[in-house]
N, C-alpha and C positions, 0 to 999 in steps of 0.2 A: 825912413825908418821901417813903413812897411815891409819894404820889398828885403830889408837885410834880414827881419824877421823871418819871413818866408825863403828866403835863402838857407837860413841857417836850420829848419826845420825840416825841409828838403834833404839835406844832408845828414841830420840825425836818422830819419825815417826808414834808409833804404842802406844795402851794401852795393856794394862797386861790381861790375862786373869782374873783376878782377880776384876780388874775394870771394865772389862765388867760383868763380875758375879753380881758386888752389882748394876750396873745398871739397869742389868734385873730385880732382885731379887727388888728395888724400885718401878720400873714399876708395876712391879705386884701385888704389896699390894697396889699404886694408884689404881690399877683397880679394885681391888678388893672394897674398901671403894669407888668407885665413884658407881660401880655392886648394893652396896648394899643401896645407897641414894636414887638411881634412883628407886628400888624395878621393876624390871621387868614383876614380872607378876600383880603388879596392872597396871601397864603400858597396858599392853594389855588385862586386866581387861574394864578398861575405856574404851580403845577402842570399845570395843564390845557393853559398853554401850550407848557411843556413838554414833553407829550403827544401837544399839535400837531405841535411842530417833528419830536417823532421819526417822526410818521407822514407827516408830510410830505416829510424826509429819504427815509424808506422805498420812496414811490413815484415821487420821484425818480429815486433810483438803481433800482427797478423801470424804469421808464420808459427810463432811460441802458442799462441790458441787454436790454431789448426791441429800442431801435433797433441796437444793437452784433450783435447774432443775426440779425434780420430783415432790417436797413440798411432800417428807417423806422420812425415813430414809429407806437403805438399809436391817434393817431387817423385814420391814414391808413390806406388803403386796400391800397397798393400803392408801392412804392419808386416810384412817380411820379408820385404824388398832389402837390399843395402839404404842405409839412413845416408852413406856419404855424398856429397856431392863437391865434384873440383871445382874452381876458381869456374867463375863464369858469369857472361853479361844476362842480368835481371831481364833486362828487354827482349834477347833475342835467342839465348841457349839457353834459359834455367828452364827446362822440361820436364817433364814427368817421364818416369821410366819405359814406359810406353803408353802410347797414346799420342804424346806431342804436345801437349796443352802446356801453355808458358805457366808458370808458378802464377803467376798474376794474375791470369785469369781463373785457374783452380781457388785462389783465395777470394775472387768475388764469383765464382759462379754460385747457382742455386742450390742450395743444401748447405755449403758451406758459410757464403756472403760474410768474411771475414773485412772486405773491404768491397769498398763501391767499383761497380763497373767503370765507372769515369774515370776514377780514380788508376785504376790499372789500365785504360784506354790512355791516361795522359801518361805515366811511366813508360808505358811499350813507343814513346819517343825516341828516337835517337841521341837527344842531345839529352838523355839524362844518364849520364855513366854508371849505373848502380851493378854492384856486383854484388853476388851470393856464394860464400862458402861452408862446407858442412865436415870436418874431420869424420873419421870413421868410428860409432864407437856412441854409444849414449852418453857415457858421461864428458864428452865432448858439446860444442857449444856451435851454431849455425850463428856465420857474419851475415852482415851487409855491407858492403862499402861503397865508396864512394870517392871519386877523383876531384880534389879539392883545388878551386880557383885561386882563392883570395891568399896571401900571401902568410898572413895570420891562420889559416886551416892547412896549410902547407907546412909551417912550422909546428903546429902541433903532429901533426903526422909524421913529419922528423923525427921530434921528440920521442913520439911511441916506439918506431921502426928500431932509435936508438938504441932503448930501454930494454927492459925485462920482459920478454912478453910471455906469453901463456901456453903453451904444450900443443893447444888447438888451435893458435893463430896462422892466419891463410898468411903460406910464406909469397904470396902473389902480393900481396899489401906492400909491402916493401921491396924497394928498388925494381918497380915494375912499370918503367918509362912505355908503356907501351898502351895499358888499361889505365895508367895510374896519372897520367898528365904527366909533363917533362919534367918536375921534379921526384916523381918514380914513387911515391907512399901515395896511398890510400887510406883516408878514416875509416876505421872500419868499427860497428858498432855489434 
């Protein structure tokens, strides 16, 4: 009588290996279909551009404080330089009219310090695509942009290039497989 006791408790107590096999083996095909909904590397696709837009945001509005102090933009000279500046990469062309000094560093050096030295040290990167455009013309408006990864930043950038856009928009933003990543738009802020 004991031992059928004990038998039958034994049994209660524990699963089978077996049923823990189809459990894992369930697990993992969840994880798998949830792995592949989520798509991971847009995930951190976005991310980056995300990261974009905020640094792009940043020297923007650097740029909008520089001219508001100074009454002229950073890559000018002198409030009687030309205000325009063409399509061009942040990191390696956007210059001051003479002198040489990249925009990014005119916006953290001393006097100005619109932005941290780090800050324009980590931009002047290669791998951060930012571009700067300036139509000719005050009441004109100075871009930033940006070559967008993620597939969702890529469709909004469509979306704009499609649209309506604005008098002073850099016609470089659109269909520009060249600056703009292989789908050719640039965010431009």
């Amino acid at each position: 009588m004991k031992s059928k006791i004990k038998n039958q408790r034994s049994k209660i107590l524990g699963f089978t290996m077996i049923e823990l096999l189809i459990v894992i083996a369930v697990l993992g095909v969840l994880a798998v279909a949830v792995l592949s909904a989520i798509n991971p590397l847009e995930q951190i696709n976005r991310g980056r551009d995300t990261g974009s837009r905020s640094d792009s945001e940043q020297i923007l509005s650097a740029v909008e404080r520089f001219y508001t102090i100074q009454q002229y933009y950073p890559w000018m000279k002198a409030a009687d330089d030309t205000d325009q500046f063409d399509w061009g990469s942040l990191m390696t062309s956007v210059t001051r009219a003479t002198g040489g000094a990249l925009i990014v560093d005119v916006l953290a050096a001393v006097g100005s310090e619109e932005i941290k030295q780090s800050f324009a040290d980590r931009l002047k990167d290669v791998k951060y695509g930012l571009f700067a455009y300036k139509k000719l013309g005050t009441e004109n408006s100075p871009y930033i942009c940006f070559s967008p990864k993620s597939a969702s930043f890529q469709t909004e950038a469509a979306s704009r290039c499609d649209g309506t856009l604005p008098g002073d928009w850099p016609s470089s933003a659109c269909a520009n497989t060249t600056g703009c990543g292989t789908k050719g738009n640039c965010v431009c802020l």
